[in-house]
NUBAKOL-416256 format. One record per residue (C-alpha): residue number from 0; residue in three letters; x, y, z. Coordinates in steps of 0.2 Angstrom, whole numbers, m for minus. Layout:
// residues N
    i   aa     c1     c2     c3
  NUM  Ala      X      Y      Z
...
This chain:
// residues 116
    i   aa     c1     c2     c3
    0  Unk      0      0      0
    1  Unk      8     16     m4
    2  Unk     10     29      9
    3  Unk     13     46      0
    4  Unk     m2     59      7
    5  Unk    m14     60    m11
    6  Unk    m15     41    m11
    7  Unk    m17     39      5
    8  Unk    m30     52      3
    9  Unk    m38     45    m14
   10  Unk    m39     27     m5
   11  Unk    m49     34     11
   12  Unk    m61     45      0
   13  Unk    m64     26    m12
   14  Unk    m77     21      2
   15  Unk    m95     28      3
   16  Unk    m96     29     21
   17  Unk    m79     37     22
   18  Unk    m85     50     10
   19  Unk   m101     53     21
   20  Unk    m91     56     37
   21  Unk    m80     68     30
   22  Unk    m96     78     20
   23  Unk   m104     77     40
   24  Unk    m89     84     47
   25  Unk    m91    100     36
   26  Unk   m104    106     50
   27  Unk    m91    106     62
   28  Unk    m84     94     76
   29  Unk    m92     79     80
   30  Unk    m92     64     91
   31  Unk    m89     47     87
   32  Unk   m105     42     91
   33  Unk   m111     55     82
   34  Unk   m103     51     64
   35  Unk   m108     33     67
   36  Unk   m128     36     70
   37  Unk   m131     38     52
   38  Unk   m121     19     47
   39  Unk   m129      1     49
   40  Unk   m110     m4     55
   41  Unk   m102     m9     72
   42  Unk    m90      2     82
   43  Unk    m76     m8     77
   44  Unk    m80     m5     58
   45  Unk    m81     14     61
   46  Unk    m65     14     71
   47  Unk    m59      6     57
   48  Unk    m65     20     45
   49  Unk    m57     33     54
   50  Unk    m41     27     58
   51  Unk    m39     25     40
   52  Unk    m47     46     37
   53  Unk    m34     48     50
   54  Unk    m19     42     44
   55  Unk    m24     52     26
   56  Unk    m24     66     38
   57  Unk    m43     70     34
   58  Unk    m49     71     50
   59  Unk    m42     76     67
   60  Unk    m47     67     83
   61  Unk    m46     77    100
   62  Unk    m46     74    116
   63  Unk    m59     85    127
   64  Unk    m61     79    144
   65  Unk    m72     63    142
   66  Unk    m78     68    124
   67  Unk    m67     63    108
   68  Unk    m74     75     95
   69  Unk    m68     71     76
   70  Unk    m62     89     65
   71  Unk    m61     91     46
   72  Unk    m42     93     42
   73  Unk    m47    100     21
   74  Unk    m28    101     15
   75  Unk    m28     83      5
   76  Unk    m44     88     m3
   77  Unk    m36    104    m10
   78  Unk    m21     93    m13
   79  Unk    m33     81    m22
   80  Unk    m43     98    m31
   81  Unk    m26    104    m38
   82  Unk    m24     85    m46
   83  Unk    m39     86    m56
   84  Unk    m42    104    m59
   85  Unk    m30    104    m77
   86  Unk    m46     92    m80
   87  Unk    m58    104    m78
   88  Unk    m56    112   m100
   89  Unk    m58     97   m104
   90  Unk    m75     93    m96
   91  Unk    m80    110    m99
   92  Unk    m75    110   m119
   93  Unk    m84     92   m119
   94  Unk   m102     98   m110
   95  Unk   m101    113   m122
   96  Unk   m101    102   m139
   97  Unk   m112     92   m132
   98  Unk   m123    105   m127
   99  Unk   m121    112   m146
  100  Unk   m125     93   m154
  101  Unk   m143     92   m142
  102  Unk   m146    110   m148
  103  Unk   m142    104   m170
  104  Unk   m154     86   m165
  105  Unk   m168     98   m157
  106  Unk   m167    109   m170
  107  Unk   m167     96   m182
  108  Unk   m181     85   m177
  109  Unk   m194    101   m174
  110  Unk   m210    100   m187
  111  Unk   m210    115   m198
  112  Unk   m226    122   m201
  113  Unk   m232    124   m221
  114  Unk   m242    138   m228
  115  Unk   m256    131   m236
């Protein structure tokens, strides 16, 4: 398993659940308990989820007194942003033409009306 930060980072953000705990976390700190209430899934199988955000250095886990709140740590997602941004002509440039072909097949396929 590689160990440099954007694959580590692309591997935690593969799974759905991870995904979901890290779009959560966008509303500011929250319990273990708390990410967990939303998932059909032990405690063990959450720890397991957010060891592996951890170590991507997506989340943060604190210690407060007997709470152990998780935090959204967003540098690897502008890490992972600045991978696939040179992408973004591309898609644009391929939406456009496709825009413009719908346009020609609507334009085409529109009954014209005859003078009798």
């Amino acid at each position: 398993m590689s160990t440099d930060p954007l694959s580590l980072t692309l591997s935690a953000l593969a799974h759905p659940a991870r995904r979901s705990m890290l779009a959560t976390l966008t509303t500011g700190e929250l319990t273990v308990s708390e990410l967990a209430a939303p998932f059909d899934m032990t405690g063990p199988a959450v720890t397991k989820h957010l060891k592996v955000l951890e170590r991507a250095g997506l989340i943060e886990r604190l210690r407060d007194a007997q709470r152990r709140p998780c935090r959204l740590r967003a540098k690897p997602l502008k890490d992972v942003f600045l991978l696939i941004r040179p992408y973004q002509k591309f898609w644009d440039e391929s939406f456009d033409r496709l825009e413009e072909y719908l346009a020609e097949q609507a334009d085409g396929s529109q009954p014209t009306e005859q003078n009798g």
